[in-house]
N, CA and C atoms of all chains as a GROMACS GRO file, in nm:
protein
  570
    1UNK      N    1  17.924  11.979   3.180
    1UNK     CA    2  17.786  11.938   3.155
    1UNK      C    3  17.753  11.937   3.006
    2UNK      N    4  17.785  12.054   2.923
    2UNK     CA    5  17.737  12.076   2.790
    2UNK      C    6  17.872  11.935   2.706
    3UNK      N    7  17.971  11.895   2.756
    3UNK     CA    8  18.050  11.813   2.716
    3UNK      C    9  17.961  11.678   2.652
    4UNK      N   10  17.978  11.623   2.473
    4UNK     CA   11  17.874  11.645   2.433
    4UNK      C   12  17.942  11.447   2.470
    5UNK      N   13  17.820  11.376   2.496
    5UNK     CA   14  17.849  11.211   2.511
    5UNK      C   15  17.837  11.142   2.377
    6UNK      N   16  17.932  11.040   2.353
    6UNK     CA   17  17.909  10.930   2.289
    6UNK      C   18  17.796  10.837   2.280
    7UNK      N   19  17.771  10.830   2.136
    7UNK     CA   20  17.598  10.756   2.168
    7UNK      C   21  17.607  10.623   2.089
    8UNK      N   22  17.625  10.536   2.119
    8UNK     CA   23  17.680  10.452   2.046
    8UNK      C   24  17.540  10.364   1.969
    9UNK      N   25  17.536  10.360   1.842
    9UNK     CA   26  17.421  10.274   1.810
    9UNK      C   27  17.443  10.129   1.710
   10UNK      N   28  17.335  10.068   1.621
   10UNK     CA   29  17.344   9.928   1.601
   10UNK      C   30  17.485   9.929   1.482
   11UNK      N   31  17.504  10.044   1.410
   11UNK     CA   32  17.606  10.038   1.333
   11UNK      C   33  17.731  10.062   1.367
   12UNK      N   34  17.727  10.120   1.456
   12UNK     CA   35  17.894  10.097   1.486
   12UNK      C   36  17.920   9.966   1.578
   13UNK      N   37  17.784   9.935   1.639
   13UNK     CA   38  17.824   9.785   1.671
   13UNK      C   39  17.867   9.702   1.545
   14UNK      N   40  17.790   9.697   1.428
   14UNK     CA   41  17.777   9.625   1.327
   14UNK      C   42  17.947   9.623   1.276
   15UNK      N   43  17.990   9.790   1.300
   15UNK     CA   44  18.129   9.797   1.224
   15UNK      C   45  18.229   9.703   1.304
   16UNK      N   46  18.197   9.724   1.437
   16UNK     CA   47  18.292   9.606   1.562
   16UNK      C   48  18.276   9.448   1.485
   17UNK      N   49  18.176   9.406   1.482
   17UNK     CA   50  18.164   9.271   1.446
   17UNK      C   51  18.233   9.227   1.299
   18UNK      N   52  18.196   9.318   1.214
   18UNK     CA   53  18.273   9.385   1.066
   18UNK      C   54  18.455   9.330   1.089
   19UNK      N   55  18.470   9.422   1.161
   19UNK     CA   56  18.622   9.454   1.214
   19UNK      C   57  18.649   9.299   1.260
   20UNK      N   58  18.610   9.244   1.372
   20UNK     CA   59  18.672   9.131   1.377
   20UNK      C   60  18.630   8.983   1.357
   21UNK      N   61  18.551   9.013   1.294
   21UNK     CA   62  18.502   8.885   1.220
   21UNK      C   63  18.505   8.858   1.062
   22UNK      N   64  18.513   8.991   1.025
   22UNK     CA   65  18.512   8.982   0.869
   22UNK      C   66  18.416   8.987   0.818
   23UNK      N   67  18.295   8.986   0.844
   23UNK     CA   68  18.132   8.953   0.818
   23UNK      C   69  18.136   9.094   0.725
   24UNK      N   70  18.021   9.078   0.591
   24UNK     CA   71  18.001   9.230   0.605
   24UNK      C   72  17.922   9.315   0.699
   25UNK      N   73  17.888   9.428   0.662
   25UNK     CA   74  17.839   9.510   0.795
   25UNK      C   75  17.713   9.500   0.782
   26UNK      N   76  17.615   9.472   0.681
   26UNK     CA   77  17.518   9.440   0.626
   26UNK      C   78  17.498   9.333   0.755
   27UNK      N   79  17.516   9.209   0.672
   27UNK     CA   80  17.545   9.066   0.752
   27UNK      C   81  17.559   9.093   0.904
   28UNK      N   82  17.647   9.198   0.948
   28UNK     CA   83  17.638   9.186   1.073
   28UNK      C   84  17.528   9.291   1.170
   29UNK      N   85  17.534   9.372   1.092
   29UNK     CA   86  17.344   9.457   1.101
   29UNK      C   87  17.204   9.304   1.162
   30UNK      N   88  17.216   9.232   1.032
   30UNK     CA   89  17.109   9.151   1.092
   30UNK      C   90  17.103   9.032   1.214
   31UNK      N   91  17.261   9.012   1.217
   31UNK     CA   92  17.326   8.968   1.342
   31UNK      C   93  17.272   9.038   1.446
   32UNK      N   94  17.297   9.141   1.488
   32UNK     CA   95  17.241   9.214   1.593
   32UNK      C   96  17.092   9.256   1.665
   33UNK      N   97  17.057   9.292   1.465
   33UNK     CA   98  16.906   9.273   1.484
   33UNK      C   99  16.829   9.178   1.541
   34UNK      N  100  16.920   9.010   1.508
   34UNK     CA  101  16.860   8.889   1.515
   34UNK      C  102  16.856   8.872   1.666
   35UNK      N  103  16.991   8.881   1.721
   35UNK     CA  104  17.033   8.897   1.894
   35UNK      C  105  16.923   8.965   1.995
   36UNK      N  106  16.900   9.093   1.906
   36UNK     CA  107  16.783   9.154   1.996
   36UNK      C  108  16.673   9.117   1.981
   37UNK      N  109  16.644   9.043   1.843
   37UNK     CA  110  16.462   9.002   1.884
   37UNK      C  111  16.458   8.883   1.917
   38UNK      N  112  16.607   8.815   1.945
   38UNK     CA  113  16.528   8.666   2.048
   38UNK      C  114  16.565   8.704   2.181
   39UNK      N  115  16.632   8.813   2.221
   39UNK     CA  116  16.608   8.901   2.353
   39UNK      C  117  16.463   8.918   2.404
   40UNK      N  118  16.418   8.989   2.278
   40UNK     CA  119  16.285   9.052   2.337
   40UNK      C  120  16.179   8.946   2.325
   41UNK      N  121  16.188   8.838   2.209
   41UNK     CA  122  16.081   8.739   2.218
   41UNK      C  123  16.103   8.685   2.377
   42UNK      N  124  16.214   8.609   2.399
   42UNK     CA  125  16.211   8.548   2.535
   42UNK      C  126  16.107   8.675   2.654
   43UNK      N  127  16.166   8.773   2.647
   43UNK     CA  128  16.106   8.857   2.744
   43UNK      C  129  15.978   8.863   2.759
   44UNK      N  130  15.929   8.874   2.597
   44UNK     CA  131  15.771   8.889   2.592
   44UNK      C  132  15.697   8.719   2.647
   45UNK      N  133  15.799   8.639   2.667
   45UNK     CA  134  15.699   8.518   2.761
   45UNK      C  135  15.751   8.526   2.873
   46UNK      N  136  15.788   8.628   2.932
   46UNK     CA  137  15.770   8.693   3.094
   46UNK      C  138  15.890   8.619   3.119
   47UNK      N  139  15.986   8.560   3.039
   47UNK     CA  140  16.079   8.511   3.131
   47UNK      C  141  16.214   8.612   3.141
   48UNK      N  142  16.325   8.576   3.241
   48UNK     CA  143  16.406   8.656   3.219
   48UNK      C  144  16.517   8.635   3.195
   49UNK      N  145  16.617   8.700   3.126
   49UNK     CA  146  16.747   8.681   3.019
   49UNK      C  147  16.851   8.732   3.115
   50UNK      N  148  16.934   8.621   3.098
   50UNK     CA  149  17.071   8.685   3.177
   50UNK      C  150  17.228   8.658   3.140
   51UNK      N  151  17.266   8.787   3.088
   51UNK     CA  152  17.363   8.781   3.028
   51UNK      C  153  17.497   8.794   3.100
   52UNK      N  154  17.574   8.724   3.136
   52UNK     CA  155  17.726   8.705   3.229
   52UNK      C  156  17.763   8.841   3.167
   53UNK      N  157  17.856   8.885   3.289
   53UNK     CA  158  17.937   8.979   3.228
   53UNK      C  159  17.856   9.113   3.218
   54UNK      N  160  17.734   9.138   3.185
   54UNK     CA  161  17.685   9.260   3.121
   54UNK      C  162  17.564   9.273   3.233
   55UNK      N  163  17.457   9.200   3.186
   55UNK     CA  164  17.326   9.240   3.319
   55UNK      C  165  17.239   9.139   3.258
   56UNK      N  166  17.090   9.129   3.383
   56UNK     CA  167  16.982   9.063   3.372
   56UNK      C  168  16.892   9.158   3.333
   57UNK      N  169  16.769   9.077   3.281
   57UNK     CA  170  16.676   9.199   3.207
   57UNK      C  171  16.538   9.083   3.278
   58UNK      N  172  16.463   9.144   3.398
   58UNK     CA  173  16.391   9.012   3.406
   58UNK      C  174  16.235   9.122   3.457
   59UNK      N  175  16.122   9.045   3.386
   59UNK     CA  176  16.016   9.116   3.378
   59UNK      C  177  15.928   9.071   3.498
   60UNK      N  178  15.868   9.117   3.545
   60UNK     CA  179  15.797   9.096   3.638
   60UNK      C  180  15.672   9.220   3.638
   61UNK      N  181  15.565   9.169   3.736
   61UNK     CA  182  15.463   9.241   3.743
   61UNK      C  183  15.394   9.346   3.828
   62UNK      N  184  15.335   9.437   3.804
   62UNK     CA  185  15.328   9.539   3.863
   62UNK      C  186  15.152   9.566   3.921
   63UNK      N  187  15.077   9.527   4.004
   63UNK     CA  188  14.986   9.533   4.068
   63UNK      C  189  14.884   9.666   4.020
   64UNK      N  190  14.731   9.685   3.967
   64UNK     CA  191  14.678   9.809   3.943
   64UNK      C  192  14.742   9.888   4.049
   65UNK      N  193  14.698  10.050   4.011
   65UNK     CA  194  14.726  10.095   4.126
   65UNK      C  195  14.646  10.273   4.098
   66UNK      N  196  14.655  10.363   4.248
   66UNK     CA  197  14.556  10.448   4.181
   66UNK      C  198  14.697  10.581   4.183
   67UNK      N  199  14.679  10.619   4.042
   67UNK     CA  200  14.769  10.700   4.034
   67UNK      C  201  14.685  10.819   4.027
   68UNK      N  202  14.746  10.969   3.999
   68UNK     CA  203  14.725  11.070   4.002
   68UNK      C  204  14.760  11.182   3.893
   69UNK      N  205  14.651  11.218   3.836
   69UNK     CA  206  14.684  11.371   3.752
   69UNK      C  207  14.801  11.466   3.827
   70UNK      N  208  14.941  11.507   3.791
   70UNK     CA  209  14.976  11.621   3.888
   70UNK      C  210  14.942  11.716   3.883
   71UNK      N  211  14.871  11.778   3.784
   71UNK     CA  212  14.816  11.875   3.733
   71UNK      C  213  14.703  11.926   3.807
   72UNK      N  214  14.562  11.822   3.775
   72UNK     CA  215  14.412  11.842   3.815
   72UNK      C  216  14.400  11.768   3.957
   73UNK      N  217  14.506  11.681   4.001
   73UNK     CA  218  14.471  11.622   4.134
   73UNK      C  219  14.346  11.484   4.109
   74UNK      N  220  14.308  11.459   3.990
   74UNK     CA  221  14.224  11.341   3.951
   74UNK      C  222  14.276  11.237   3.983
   75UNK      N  223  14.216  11.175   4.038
   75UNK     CA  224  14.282  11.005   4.042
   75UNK      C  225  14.247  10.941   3.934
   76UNK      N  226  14.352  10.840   3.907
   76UNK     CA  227  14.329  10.720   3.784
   76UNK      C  228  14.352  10.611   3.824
   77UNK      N  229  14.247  10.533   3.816
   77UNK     CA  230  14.377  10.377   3.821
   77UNK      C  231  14.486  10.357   3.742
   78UNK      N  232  14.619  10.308   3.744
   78UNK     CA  233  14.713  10.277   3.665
   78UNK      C  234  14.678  10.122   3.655
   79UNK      N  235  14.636  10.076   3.524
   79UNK     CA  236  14.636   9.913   3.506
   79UNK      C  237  14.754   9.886   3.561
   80UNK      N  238  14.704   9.747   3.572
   80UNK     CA  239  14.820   9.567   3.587
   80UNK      C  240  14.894   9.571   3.446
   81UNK      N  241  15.063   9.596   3.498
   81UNK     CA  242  15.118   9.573   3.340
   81UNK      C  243  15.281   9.524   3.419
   82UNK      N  244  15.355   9.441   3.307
   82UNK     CA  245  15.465   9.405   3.341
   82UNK      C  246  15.553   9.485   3.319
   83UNK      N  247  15.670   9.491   3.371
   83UNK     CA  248  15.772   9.606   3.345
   83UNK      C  249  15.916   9.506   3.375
   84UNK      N  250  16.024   9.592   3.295
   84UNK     CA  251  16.147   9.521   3.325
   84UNK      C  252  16.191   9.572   3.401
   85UNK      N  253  16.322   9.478   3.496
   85UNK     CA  254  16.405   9.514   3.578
   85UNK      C  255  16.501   9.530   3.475
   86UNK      N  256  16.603   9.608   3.534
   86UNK     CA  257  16.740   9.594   3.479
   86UNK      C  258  16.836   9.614   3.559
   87UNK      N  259  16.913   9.501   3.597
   87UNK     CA  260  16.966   9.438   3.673
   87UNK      C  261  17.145   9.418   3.652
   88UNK      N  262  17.237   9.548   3.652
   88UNK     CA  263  17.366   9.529   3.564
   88UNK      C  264  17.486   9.458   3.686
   89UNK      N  265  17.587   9.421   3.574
   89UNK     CA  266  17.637   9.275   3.671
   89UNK      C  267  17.733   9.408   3.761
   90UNK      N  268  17.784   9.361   3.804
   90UNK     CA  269  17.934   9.389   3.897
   90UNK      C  270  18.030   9.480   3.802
   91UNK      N  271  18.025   9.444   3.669
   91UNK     CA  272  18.178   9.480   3.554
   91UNK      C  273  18.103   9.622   3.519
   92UNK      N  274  17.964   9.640   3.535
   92UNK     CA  275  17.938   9.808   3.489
   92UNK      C  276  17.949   9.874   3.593
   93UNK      N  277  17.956   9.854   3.731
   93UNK     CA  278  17.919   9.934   3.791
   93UNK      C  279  18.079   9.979   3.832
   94UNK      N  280  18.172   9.980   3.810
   94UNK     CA  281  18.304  10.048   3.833
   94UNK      C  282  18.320  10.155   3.803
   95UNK      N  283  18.385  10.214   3.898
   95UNK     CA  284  18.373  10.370   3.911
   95UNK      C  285  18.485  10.406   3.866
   96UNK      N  286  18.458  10.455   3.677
   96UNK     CA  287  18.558  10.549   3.611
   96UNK      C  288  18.637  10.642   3.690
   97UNK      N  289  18.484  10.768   3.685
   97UNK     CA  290  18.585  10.879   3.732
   97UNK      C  291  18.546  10.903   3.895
   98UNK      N  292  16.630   8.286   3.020
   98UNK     CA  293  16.749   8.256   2.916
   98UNK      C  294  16.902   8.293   2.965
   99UNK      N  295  16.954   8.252   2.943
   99UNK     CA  296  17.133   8.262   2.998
   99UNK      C  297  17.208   8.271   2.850
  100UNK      N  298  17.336   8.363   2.847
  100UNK     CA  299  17.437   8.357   2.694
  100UNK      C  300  17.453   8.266   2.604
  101UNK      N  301  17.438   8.171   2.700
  101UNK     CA  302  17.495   8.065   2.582
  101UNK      C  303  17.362   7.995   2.524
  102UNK      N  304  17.252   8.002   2.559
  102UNK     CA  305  17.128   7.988   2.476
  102UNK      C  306  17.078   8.052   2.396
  103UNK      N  307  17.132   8.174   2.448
  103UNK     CA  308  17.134   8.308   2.312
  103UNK      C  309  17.218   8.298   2.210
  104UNK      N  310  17.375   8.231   2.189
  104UNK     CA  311  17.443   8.200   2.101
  104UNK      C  312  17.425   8.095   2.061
  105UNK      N  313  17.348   8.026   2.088
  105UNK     CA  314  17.302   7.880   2.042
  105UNK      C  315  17.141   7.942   1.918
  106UNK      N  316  17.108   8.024   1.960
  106UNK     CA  317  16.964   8.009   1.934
  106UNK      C  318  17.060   8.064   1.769
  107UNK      N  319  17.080   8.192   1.808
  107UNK     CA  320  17.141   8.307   1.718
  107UNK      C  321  17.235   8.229   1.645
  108UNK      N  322  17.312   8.123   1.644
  108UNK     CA  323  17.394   8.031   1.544
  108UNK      C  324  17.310   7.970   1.449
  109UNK      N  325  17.217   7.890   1.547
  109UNK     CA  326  17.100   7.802   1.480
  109UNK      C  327  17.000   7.906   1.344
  110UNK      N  328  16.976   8.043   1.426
  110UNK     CA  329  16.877   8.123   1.281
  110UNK      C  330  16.951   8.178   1.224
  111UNK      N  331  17.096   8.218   1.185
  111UNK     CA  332  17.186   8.269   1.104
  111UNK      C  333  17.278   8.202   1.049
  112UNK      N  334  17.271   8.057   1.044
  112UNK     CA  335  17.348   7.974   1.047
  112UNK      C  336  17.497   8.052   1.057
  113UNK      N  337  17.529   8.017   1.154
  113UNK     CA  338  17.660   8.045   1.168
  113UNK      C  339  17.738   7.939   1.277
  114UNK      N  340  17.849   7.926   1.314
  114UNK     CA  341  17.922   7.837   1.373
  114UNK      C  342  17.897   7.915   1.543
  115UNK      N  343  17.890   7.822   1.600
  115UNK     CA  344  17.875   7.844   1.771
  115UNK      C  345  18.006   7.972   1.764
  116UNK      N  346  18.077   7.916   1.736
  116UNK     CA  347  18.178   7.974   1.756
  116UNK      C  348  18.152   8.127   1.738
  117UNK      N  349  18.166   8.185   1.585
  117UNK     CA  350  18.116   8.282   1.557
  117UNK      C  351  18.020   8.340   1.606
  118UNK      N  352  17.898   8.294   1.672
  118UNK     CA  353  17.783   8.329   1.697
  118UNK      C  354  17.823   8.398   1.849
  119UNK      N  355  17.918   8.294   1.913
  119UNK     CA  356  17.970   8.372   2.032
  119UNK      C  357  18.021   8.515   2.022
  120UNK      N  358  18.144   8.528   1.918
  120UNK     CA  359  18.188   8.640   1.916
  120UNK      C  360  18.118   8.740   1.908
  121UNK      N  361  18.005   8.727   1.805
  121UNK     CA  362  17.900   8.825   1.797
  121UNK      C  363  17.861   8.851   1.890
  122UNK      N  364  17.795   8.799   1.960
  122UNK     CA  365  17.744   8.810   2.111
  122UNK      C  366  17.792   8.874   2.175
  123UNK      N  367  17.960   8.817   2.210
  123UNK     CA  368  18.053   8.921   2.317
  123UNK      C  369  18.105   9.054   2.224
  124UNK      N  370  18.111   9.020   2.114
  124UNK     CA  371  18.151   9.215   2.091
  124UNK      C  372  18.029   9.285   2.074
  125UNK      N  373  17.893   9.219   2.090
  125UNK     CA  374  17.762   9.307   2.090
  125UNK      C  375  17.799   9.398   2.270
  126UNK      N  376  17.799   9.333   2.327
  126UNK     CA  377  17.800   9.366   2.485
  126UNK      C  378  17.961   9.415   2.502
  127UNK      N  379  18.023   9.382   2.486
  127UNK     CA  380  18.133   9.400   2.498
  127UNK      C  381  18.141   9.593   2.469
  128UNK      N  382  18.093   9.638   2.304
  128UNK     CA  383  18.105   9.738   2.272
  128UNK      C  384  17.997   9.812   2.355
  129UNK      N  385  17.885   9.777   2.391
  129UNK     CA  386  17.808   9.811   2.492
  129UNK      C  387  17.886   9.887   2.652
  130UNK      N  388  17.943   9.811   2.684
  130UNK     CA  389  17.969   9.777   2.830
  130UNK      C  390  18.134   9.905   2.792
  131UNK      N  391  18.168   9.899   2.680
  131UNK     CA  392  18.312   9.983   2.714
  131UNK      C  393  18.229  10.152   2.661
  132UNK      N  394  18.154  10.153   2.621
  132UNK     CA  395  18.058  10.290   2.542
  132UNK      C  396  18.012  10.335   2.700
  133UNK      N  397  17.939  10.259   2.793
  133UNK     CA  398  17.877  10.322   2.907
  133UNK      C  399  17.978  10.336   3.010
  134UNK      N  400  18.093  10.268   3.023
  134UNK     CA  401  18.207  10.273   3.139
  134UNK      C  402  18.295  10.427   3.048
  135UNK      N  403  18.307  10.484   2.952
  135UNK     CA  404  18.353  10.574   2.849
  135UNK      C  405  18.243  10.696   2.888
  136UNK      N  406  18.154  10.659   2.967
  136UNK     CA  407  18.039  10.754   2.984
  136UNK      C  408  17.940  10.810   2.914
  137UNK      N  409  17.932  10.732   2.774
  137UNK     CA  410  17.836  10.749   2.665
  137UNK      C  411  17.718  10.668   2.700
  138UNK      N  412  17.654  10.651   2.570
  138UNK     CA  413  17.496  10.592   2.591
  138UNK      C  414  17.523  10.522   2.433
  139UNK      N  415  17.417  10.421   2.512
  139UNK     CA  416  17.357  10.334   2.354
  139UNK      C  417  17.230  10.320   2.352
  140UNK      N  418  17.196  10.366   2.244
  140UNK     CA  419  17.041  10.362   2.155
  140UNK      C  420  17.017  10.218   2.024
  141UNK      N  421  16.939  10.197   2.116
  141UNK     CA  422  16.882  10.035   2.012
  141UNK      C  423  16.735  10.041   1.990
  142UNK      N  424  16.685  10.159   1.900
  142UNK     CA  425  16.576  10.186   1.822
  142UNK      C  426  16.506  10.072   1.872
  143UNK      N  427  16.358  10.027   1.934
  143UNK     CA  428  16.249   9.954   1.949
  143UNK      C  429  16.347   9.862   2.043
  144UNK      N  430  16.416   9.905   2.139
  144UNK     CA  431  16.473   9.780   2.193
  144UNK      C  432  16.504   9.881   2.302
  145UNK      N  433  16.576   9.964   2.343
  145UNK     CA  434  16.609  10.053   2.467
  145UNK      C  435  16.710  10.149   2.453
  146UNK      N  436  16.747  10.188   2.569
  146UNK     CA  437  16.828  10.301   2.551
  146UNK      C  438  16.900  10.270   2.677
  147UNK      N  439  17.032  10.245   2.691
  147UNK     CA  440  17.158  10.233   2.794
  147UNK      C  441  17.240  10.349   2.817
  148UNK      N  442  17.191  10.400   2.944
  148UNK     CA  443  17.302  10.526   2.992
  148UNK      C  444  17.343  10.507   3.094
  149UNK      N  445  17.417  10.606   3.170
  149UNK     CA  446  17.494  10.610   3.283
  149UNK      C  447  17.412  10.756   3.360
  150UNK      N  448  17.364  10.697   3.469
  150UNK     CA  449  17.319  10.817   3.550
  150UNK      C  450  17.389  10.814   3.704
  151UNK      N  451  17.419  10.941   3.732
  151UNK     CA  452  17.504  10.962   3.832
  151UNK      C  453  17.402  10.959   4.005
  152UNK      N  454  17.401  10.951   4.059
  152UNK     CA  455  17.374  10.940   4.207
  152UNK      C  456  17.462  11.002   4.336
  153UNK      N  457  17.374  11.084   4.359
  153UNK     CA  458  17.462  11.223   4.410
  153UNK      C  459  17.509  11.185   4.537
  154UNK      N  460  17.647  11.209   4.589
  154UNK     CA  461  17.686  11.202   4.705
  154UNK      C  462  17.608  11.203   4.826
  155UNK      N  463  17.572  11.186   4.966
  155UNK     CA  464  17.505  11.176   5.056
  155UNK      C  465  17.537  11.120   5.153
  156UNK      N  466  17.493  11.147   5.268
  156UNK     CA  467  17.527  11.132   5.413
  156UNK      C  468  17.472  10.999   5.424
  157UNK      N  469  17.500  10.888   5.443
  157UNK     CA  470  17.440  10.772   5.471
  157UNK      C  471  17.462  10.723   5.628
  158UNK      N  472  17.393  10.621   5.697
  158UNK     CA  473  17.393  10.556   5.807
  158UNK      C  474  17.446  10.414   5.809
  159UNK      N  475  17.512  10.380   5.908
  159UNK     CA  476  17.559  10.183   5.935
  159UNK      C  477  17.457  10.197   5.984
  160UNK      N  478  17.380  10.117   5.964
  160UNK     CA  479  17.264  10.064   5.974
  160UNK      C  480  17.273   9.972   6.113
  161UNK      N  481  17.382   9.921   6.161
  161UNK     CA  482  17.443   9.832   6.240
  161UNK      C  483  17.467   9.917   6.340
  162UNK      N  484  17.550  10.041   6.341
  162UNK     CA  485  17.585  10.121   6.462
  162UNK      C  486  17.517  10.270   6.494
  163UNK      N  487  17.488  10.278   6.313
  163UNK     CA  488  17.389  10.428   6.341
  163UNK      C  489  17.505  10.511   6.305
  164UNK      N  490  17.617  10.496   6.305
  164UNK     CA  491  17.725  10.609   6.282
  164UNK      C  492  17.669  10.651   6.132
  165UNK      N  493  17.699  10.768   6.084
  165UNK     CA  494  17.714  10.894   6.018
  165UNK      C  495  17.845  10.826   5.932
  166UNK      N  496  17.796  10.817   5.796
  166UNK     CA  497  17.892  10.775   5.667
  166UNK      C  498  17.891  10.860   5.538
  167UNK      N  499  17.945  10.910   5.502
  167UNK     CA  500  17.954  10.989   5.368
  167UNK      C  501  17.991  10.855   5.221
  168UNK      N  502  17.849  10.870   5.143
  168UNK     CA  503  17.818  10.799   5.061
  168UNK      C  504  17.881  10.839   4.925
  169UNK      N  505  18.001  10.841   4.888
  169UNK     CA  506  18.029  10.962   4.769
  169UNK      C  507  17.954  10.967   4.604
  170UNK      N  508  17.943  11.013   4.564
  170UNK     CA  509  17.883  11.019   4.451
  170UNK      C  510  17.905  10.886   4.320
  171UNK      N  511  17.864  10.843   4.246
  171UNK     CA  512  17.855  10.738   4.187
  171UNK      C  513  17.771  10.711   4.050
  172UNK      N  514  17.821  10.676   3.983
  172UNK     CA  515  17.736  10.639   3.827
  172UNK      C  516  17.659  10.476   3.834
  173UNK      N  517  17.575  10.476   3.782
  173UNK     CA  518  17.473  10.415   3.781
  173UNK      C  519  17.431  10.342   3.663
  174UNK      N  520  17.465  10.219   3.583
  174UNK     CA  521  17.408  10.222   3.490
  174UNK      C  522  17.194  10.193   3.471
  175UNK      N  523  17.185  10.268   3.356
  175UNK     CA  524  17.003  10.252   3.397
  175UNK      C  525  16.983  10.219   3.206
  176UNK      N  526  16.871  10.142   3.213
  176UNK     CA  527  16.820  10.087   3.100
  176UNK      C  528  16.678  10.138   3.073
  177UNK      N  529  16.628  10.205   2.997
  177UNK     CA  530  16.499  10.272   2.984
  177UNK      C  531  16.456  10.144   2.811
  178UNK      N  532  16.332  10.069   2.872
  178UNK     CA  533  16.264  10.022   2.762
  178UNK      C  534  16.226  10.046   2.662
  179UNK      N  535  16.214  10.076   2.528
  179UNK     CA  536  16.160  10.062   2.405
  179UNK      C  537  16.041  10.028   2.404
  180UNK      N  538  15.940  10.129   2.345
  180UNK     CA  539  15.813  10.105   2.354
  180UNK      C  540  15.760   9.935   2.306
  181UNK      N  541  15.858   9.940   2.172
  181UNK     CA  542  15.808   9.814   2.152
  181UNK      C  543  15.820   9.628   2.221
  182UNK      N  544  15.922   9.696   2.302
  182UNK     CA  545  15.950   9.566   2.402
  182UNK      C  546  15.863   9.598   2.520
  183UNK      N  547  15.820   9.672   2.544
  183UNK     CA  548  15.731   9.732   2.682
  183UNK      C  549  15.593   9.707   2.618
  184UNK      N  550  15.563   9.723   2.492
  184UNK     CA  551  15.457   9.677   2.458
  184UNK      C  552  15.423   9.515   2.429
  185UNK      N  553  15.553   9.444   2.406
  185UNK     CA  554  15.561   9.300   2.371
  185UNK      C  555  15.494   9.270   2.499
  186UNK      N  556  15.622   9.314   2.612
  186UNK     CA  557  15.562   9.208   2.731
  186UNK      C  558  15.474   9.214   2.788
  187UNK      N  559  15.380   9.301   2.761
  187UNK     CA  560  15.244   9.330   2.753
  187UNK      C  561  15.150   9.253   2.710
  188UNK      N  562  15.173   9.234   2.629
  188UNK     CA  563  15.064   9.130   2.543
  188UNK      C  564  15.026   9.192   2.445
  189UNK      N  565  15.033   9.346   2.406
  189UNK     CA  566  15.019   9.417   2.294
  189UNK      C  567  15.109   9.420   2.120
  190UNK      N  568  14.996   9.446   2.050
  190UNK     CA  569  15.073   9.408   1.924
  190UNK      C  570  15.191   9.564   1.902
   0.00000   0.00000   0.00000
């Protein structure tokens, strides 16, 4: 459990792209950056992105609803808001261990 | 949107060659997809967070015969949103 995980973030992606493309890492920093905000622009016009191989990311909507303090037992409404699915293909879900 | 409109778009604002723009693409996911099957996580600051959560073994049913099935335990990949994409598709600045 305390076995500590790999966290992989935009720079060592950047160093992958580095590595086999030759790009600098700079250059490939904004590559990535660029990848993810026409990810998220598409998303933010409710449509949904689907990437072969990896997963779908598709937003859809979520109805008010009356939620609850767990604490005080108060009810709240929870607004109307969209939320993503995430939807991973077939190739993640293989069972390592 | 589907990959290859994403490497089209992403060629077109970085000028770069389709070609190239692909690779980028597949070693973006690529290094993704071997980090969470490795059992790690990826963090993409204002964009999400990709881990592997496990799903505990359990007695399941055929639904068809009703027999008694042992469901064994299993990893899961799960994607938790980034405020700022949870706030995009929102309509919020």
């Amino acid at each position: 459990m305390t076995e500590k995980v790999k966290t992989l973030v935009r720079s060592d992606i950047a160093e992958a792209i580095h590595q086999e493309l030759g790009f600098s890492r700079s250059d490939a920093f904004k590559m990535i950056e660029k990848t993810f905000s026409i990810i998220a622009a598409e998303l933010a016009t409710r449509r949904s992105v689907k990437i072969s191989g990896f997963a779908s990311f598709e937003p859809y909507l979520k109805k008010e609803r009356v939620g609850r303090n767990p604490k005080t037992g108060k009810e709240y409404p929870i607004s109307q808001r969209t939320v993503l699915a995430f939807k991973p293909s077939p190739v993640l879900k293989k069972n390592k261990k | 949107m589907i990959k290859s409109e994403l490497i089209t778009r992403l060629a077109q604002e970085m000028h770069l060659s389709t070609q190239n723009a692909k690779v980028v693409v597949e070693t973006i996911f690529d290094e993704i997809i071997q980090t969470l099957l490795e059992g790690g996580r990826v963090e993409l600051r204002n964009f999400g967070i990709f881990s592997m959560r496990t799903r505990k073994s359990r007695m399941g049913r055929n639904p068809k015969t009703g027999e008694q099935v042992f469901v064994p335990e299993k990893r899961i990949p799960y994607f938790k949103a980034g405020k700022a994409i949870v706030n995009a598709i929102n309509g919020k600045k």
